[in-house]
ROTIZA-431420 format. One record per residue (C-alpha): residue in one letter; x, y, z. Coordinates in nm, 3 decimals, always signed. Layout:
torti lumvo = A, c1 = X, c2 = Y, c3 = Z
...
REM end
This chain:
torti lumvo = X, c1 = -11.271, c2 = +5.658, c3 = -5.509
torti lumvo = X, c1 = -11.539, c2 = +5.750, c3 = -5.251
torti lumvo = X, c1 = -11.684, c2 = +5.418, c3 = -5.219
torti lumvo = X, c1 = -11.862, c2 = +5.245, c3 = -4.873
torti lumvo = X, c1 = -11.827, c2 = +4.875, c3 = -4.864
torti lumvo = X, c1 = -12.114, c2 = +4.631, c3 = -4.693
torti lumvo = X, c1 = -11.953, c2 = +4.284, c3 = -4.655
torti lumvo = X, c1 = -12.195, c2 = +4.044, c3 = -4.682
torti lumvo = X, c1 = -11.917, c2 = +3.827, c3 = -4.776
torti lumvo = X, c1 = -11.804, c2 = +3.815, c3 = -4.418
torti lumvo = X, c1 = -12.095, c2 = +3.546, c3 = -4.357
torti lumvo = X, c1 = -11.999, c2 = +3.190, c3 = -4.369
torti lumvo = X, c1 = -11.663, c2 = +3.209, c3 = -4.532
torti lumvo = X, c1 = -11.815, c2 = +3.419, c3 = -4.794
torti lumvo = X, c1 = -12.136, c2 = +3.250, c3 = -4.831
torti lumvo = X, c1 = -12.271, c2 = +3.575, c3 = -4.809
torti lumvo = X, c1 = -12.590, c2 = +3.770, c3 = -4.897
torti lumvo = X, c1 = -12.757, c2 = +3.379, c3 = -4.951
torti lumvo = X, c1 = -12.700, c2 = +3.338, c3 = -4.556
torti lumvo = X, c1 = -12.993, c2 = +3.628, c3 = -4.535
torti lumvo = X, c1 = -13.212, c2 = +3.450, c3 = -4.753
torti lumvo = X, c1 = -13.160, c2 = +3.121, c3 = -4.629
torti lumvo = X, c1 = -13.241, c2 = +3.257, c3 = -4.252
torti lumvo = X, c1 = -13.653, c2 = +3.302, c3 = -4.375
torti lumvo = X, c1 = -13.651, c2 = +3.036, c3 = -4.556
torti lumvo = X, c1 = -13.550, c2 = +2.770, c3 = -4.206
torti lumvo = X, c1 = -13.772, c2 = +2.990, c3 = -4.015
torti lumvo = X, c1 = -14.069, c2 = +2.916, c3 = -4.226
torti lumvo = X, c1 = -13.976, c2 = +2.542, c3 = -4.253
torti lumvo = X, c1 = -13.976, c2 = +2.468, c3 = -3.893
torti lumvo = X, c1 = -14.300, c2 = +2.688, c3 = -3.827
torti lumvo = X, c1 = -14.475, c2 = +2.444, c3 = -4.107
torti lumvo = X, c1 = -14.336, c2 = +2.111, c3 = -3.963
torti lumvo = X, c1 = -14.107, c2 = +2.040, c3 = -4.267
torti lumvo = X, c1 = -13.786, c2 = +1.866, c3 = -4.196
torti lumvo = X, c1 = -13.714, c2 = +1.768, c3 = -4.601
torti lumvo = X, c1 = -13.572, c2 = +1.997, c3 = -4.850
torti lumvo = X, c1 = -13.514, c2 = +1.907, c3 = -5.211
torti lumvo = X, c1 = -13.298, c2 = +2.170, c3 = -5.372
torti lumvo = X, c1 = -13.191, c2 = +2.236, c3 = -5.755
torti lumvo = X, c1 = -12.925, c2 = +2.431, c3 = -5.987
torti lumvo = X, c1 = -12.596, c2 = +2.418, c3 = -6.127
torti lumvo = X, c1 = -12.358, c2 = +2.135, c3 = -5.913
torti lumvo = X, c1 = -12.107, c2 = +2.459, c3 = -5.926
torti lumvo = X, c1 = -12.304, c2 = +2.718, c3 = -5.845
torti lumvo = X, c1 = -12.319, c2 = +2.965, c3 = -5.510
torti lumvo = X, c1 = -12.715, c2 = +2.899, c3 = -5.473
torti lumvo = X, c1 = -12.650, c2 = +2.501, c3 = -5.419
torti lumvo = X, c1 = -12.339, c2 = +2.519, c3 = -5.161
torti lumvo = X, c1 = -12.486, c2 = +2.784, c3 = -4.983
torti lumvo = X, c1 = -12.842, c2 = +2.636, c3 = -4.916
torti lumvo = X, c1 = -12.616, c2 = +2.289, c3 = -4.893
torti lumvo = X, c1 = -12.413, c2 = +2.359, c3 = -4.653
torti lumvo = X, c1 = -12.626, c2 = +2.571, c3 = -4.411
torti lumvo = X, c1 = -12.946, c2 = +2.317, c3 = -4.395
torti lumvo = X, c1 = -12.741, c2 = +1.999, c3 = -4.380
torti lumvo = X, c1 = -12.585, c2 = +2.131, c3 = -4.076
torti lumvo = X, c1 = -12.904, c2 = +2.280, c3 = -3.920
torti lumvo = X, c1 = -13.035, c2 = +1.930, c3 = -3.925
torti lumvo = X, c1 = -13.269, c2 = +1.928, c3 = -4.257
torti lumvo = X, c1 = -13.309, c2 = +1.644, c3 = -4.483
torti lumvo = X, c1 = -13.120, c2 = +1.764, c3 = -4.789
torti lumvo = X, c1 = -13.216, c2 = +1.614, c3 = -5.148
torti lumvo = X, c1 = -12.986, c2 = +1.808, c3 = -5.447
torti lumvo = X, c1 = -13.089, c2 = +1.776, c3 = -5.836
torti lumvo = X, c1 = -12.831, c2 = +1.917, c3 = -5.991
torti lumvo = X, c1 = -12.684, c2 = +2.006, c3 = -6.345
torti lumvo = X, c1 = -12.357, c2 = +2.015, c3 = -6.495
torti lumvo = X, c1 = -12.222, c2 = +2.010, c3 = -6.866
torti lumvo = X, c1 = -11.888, c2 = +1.875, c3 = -6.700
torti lumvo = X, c1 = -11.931, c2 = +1.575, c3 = -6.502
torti lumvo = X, c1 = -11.555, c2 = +1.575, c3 = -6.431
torti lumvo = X, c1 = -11.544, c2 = +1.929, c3 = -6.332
torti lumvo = X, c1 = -11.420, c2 = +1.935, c3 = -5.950
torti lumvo = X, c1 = -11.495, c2 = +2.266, c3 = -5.775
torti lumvo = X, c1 = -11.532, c2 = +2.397, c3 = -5.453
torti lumvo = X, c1 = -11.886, c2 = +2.410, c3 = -5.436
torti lumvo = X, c1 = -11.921, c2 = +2.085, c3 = -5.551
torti lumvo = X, c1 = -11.691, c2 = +1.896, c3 = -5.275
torti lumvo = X, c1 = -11.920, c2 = +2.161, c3 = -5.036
torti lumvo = X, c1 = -12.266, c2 = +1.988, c3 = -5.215
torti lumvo = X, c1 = -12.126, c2 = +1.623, c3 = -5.211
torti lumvo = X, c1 = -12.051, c2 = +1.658, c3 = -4.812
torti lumvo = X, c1 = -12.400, c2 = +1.842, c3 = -4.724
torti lumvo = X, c1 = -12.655, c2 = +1.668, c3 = -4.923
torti lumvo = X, c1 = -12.808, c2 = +1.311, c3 = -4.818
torti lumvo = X, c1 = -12.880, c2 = +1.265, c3 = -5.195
torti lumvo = X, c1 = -12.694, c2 = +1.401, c3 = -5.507
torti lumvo = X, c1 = -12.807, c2 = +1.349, c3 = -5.828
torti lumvo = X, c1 = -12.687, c2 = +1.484, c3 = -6.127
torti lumvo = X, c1 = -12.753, c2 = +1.571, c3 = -6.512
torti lumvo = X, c1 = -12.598, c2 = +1.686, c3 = -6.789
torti lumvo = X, c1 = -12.859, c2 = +1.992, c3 = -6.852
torti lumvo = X, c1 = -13.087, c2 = +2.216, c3 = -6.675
torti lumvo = X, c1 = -13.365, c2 = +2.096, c3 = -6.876
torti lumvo = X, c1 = -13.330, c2 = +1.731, c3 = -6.782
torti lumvo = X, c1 = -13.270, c2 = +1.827, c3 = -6.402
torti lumvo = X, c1 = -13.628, c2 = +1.951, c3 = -6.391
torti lumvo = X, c1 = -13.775, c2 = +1.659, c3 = -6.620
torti lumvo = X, c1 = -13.707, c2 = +1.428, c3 = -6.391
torti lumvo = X, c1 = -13.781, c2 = +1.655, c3 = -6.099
torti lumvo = X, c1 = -14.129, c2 = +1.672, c3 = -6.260
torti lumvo = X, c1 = -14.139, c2 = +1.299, c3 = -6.318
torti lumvo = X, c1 = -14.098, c2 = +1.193, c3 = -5.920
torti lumvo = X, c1 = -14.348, c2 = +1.450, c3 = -5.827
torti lumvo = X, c1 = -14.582, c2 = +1.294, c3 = -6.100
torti lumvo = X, c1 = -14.497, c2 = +0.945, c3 = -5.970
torti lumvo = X, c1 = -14.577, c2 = +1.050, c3 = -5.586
torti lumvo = X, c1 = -14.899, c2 = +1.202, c3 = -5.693
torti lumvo = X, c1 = -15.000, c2 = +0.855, c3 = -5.891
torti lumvo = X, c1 = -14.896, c2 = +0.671, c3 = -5.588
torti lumvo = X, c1 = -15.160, c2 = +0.918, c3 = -5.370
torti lumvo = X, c1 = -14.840, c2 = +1.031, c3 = -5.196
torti lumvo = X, c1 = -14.798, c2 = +1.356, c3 = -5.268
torti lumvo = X, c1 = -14.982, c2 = +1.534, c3 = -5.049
torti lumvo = X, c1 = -14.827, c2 = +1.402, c3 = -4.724
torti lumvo = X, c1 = -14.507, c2 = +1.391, c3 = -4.930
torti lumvo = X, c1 = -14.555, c2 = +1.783, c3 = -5.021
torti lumvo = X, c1 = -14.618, c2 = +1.842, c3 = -4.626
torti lumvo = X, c1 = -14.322, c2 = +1.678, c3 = -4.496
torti lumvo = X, c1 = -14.091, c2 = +1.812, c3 = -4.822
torti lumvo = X, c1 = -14.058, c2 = +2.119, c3 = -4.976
torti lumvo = X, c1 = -13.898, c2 = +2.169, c3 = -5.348
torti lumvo = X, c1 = -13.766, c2 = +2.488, c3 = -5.326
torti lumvo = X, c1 = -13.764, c2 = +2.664, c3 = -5.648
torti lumvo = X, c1 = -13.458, c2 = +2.749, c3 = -5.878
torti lumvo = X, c1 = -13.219, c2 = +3.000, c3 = -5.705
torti lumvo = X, c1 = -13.413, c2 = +3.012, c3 = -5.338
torti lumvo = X, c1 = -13.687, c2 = +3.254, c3 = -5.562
torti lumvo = X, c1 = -13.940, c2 = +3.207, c3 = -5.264
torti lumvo = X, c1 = -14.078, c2 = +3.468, c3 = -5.042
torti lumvo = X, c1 = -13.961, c2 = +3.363, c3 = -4.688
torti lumvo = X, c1 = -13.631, c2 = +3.522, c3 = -4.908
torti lumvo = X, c1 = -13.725, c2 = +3.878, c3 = -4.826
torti lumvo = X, c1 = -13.733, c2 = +3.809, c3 = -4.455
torti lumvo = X, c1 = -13.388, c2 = +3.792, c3 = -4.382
torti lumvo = X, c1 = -13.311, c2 = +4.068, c3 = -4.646
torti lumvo = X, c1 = -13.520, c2 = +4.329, c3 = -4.495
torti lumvo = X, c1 = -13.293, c2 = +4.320, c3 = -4.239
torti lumvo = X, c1 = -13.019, c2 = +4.420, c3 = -4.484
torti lumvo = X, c1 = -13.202, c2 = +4.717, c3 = -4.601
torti lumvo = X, c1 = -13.276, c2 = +4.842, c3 = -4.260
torti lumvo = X, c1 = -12.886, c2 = +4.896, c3 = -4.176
torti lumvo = X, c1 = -12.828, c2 = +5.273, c3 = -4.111
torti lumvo = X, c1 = -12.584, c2 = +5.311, c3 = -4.438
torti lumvo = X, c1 = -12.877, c2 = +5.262, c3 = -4.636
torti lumvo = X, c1 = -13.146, c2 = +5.424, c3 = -4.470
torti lumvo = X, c1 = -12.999, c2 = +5.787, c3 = -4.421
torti lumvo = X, c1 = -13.168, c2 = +6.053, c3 = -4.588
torti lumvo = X, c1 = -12.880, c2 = +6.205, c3 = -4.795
torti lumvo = X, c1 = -12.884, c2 = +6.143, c3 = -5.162
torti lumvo = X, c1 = -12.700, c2 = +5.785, c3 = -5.211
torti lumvo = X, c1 = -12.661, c2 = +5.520, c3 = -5.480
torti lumvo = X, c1 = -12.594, c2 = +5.160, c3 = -5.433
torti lumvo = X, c1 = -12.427, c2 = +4.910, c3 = -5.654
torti lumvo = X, c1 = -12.493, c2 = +4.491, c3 = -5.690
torti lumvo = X, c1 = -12.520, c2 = +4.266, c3 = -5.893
torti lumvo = X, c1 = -12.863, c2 = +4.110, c3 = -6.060
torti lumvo = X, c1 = -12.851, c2 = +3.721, c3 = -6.041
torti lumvo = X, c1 = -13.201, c2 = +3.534, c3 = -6.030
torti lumvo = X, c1 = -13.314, c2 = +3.903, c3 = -5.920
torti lumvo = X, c1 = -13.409, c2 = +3.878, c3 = -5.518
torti lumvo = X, c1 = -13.204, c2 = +4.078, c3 = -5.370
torti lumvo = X, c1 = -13.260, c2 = +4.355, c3 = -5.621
torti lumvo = X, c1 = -13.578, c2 = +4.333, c3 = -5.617
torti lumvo = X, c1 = -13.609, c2 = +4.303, c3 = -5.284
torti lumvo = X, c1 = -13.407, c2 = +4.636, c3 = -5.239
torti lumvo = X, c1 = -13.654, c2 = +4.775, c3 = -5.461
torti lumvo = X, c1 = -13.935, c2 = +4.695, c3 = -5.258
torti lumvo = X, c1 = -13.741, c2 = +4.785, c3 = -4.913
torti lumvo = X, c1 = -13.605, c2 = +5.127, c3 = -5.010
torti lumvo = X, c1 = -13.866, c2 = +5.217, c3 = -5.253
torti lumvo = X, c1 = -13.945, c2 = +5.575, c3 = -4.992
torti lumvo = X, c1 = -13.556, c2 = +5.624, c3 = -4.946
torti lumvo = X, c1 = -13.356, c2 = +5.934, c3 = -5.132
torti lumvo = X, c1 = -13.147, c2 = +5.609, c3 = -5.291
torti lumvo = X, c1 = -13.055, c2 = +5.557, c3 = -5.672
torti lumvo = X, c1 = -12.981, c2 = +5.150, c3 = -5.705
torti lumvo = X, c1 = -12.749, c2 = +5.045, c3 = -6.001
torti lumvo = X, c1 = -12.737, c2 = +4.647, c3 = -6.054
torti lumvo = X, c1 = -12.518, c2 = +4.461, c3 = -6.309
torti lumvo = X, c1 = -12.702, c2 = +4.186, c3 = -6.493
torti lumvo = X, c1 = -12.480, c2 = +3.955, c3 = -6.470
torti lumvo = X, c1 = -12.709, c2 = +3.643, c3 = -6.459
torti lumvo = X, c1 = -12.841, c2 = +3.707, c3 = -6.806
torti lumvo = X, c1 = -12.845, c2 = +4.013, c3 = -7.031
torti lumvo = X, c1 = -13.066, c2 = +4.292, c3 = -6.925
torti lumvo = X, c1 = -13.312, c2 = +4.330, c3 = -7.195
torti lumvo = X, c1 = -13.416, c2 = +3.922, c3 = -7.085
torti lumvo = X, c1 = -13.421, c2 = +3.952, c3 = -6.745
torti lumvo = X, c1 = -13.647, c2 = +4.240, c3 = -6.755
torti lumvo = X, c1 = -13.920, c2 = +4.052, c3 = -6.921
torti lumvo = X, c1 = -13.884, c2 = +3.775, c3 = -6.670
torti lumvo = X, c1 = -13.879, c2 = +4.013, c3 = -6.301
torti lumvo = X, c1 = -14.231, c2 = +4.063, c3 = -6.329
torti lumvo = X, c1 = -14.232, c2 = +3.640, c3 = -6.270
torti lumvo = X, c1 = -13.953, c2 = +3.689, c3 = -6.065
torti lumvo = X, c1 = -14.141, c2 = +3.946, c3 = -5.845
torti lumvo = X, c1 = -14.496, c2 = +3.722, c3 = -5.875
torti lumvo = X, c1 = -14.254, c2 = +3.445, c3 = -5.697
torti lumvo = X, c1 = -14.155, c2 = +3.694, c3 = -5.412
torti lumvo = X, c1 = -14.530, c2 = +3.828, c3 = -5.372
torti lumvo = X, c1 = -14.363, c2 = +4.189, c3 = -5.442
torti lumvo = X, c1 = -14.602, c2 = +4.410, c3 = -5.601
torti lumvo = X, c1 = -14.272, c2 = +4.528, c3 = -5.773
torti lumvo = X, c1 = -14.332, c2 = +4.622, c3 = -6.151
torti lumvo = X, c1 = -14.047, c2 = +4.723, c3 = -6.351
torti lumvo = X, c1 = -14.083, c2 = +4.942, c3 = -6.705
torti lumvo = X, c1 = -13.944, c2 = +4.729, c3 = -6.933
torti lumvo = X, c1 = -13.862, c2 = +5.045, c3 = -7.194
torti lumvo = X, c1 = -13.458, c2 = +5.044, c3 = -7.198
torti lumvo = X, c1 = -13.497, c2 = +5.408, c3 = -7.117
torti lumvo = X, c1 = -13.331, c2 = +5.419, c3 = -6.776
torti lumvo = X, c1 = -13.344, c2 = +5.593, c3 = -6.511
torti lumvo = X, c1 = -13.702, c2 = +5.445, c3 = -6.426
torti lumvo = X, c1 = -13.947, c2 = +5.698, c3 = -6.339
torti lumvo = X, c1 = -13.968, c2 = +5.575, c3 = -5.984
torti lumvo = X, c1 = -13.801, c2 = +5.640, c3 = -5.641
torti lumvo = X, c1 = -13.586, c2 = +5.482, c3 = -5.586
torti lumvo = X, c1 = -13.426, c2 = +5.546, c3 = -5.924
torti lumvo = X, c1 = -13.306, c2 = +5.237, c3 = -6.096
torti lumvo = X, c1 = -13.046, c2 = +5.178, c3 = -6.321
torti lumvo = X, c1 = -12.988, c2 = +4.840, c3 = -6.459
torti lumvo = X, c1 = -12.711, c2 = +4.809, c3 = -6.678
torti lumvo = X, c1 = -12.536, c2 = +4.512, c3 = -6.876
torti lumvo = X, c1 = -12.156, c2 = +4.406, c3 = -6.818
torti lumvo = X, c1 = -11.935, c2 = +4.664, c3 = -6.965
torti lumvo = X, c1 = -11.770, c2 = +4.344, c3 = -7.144
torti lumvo = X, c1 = -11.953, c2 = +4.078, c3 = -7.376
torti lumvo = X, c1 = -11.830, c2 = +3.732, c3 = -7.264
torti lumvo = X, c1 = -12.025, c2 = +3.409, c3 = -7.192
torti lumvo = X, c1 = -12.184, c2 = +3.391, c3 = -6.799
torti lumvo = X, c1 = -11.936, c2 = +3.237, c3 = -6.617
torti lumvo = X, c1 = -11.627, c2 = +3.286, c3 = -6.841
torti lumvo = X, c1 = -11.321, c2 = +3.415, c3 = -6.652
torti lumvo = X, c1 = -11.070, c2 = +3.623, c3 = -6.911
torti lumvo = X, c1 = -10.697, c2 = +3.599, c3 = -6.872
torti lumvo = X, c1 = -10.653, c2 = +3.947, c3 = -6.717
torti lumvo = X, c1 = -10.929, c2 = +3.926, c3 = -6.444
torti lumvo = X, c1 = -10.675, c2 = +3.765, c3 = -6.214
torti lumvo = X, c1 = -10.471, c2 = +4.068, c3 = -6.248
torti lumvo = X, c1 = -10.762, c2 = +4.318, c3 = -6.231
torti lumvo = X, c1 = -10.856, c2 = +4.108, c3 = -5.880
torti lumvo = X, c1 = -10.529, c2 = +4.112, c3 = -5.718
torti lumvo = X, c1 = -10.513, c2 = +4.470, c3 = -5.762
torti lumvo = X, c1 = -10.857, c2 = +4.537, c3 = -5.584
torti lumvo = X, c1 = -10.740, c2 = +4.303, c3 = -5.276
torti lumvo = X, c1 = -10.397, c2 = +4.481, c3 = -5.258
torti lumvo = X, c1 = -10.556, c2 = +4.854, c3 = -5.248
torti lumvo = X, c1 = -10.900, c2 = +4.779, c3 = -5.080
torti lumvo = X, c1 = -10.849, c2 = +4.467, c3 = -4.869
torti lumvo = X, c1 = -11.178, c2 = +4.297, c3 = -5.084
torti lumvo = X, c1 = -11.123, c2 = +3.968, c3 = -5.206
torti lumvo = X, c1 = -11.374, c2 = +3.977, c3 = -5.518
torti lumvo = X, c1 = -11.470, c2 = +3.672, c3 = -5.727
torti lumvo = X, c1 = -11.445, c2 = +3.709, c3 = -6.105
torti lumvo = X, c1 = -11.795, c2 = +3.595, c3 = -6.250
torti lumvo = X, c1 = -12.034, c2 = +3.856, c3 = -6.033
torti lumvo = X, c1 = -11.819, c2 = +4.072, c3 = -5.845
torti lumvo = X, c1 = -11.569, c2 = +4.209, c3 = -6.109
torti lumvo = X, c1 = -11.873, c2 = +4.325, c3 = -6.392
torti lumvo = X, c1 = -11.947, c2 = +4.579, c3 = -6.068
torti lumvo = X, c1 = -11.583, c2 = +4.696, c3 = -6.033
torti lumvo = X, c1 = -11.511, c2 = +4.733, c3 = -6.323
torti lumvo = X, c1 = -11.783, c2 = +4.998, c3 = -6.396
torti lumvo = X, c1 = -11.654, c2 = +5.139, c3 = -6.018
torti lumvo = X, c1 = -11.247, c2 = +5.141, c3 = -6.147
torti lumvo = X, c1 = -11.402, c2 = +5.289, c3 = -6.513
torti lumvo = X, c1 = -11.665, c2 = +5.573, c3 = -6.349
torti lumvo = X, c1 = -11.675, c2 = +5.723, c3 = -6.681
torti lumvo = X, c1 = -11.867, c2 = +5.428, c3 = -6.821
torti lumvo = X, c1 = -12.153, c2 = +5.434, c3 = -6.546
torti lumvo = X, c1 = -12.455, c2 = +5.692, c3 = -6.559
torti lumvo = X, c1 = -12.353, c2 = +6.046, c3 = -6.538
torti lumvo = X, c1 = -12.434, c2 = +6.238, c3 = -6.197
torti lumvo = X, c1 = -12.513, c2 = +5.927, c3 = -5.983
torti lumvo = X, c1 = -12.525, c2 = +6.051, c3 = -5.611
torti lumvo = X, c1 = -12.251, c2 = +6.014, c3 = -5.393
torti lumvo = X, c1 = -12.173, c2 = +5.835, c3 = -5.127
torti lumvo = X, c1 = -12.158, c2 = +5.541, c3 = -5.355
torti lumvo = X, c1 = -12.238, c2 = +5.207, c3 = -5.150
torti lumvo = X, c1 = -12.076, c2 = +4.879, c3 = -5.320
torti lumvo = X, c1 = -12.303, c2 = +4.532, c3 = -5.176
torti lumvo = X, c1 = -12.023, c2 = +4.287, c3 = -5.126
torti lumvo = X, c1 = -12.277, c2 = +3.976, c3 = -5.150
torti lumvo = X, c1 = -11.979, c2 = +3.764, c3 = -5.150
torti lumvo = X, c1 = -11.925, c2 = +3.369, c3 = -5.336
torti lumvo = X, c1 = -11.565, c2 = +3.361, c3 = -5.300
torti lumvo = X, c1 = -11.531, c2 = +3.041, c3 = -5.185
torti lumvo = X, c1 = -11.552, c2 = +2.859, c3 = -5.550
torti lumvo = X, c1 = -11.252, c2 = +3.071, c3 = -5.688
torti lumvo = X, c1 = -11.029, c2 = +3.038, c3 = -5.343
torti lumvo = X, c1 = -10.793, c2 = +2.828, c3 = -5.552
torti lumvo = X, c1 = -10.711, c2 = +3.103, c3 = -5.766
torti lumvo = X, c1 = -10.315, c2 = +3.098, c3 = -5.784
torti lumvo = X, c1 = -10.330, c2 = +3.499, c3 = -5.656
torti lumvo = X, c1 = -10.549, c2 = +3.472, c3 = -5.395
torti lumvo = X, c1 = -10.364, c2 = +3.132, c3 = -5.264
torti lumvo = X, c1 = -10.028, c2 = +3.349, c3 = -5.321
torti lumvo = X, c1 = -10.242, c2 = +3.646, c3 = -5.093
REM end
């Protein structure tokens, strides 16, 4: 396989692509004055440990909402949250996490708080979606691999959407074709929400949201859905196998809810798009660190 690998994973003991985004976001905070950041999402998730880890340490205020349907559940990312957050609260749904998210803010405003609350704080939005995102990933999109002008396609995953979106908006005069799993949700529902998605970044970017892919556009996009049906987050028996096999013959160590849907289309080339331009370019964006006690990669 003719495949070029950018490791973002290399960041932060695989904190990865996040490390990007997170660099705008503490550049923006300190040129506003704000030493207070209340952050929300899953208590398991990449988004929380990264932003976590990296502001606690940088001397920020860190407040954490977060949501699990397993209070019990003991993960890497959590023990990373519970170390790097001054608060930590947490809920049994999504929903309820931003209720009562929406009931302090209420409660400051009644109080005549808010405002020099909102100036000392900010409440970041779910996943990081905020603009000061695309600062550190333009940087990402200026590395030489990608800007060439030979014929090239690139391969990620689609989370919450920034950094596809923001490669969209980056390469968009580049000879590039960019092929992103959805991985986050299906594809069909994730289209209807990147115009939202792209509002939050202040991208002009507007997607077609006909299924009929490639998009008439340049770059050309293809956005496809896992080759497998399971629930997000859902790790099958033989992905341990499938894993092991990729670290053992390329050196990558992948994790198995975002990583794998890509490889899988990579180890099964028949599946993807026909006539998609070579070199292929694989975005390691990295997230390891919640599946390091996987019994392979511990036996690695």
């Amino acid at each position: 396989m003719n495949l070029n690998v950018v490791r973002d994973d290399l960041h932060y003991f695989g904190l990865g692509t996040k490390v990007r985004k997170i660099s705008g976001l503490v550049k923006w905070l300190k040129s506003e004055g704000i030493n207070q950041v209340v952050l929300r999402g899953s208590l398991h998730g990449n988004f929380l440990a990264s932003y976590c880890y990296i502001l606690y340490n940088l001397g920020f205020l860190v407040r954490v909402f977060a949501y699990t349907r397993d209070k019990n559940l003991l993960s890497p990312n959590r023990i990373l949250i519970k170390h790097h957050s001054h608060e930590l609260r947490i809920f049994h749904s999504f929903v309820e996490m931003n209720e009562s998210i929406s009931i302090e803010e209420k409660q400051m405003m009644n109080a005549n708080l808010y405002d020099s609350q909102k100036q000392q704080s900010c409440y970041l939005p779910t996943y990081g979606i905020h603009p000061t995102a695309l600062d550190g990933l333009s940087i990402l999109w200026k590395h030489p691999i990608f800007t060439t002008d030979s014929p090239k396609t690139i391969f990620l995953e689609i989370g919450s959407g920034v950094t596809f979106l923001s490669a969209l908006s980056s390469l968009s005069n580049q000879n590039v074709s960019i092929c992103g799993i959805s991985v986050g949700e299906p594809r069909d529902k994730w289209l209807l929400n990147s115009d939202t998605v792209a509002s939050n970044l202040n991208l002009s970017v507007k997607l077609n949201q006909n299924t009929n892919f490639p998009q008439t556009s340049m770059p050309n996009i293809y956005i496809l859905n896992p080759m497998q049906k399971s629930r997000f987050a859902s790790i099958k028996k033989d992905d341990s196998s499938v894993l092991k096999s990729i670290y053992q013959r390329y050196g990558l160590l992948i994790e198995p809810v975002y990583g794998l849907k890509t490889w899988e289309y990579l180890l099964n080339p028949s599946e993807l798009p026909k006539d998609l331009p070579k070199p292929w370019i694989y975005l390691h964006q990295g997230g390891q660190l919640n599946h390091m006690d996987t019994n392979w990669m511990l036996e690695s």
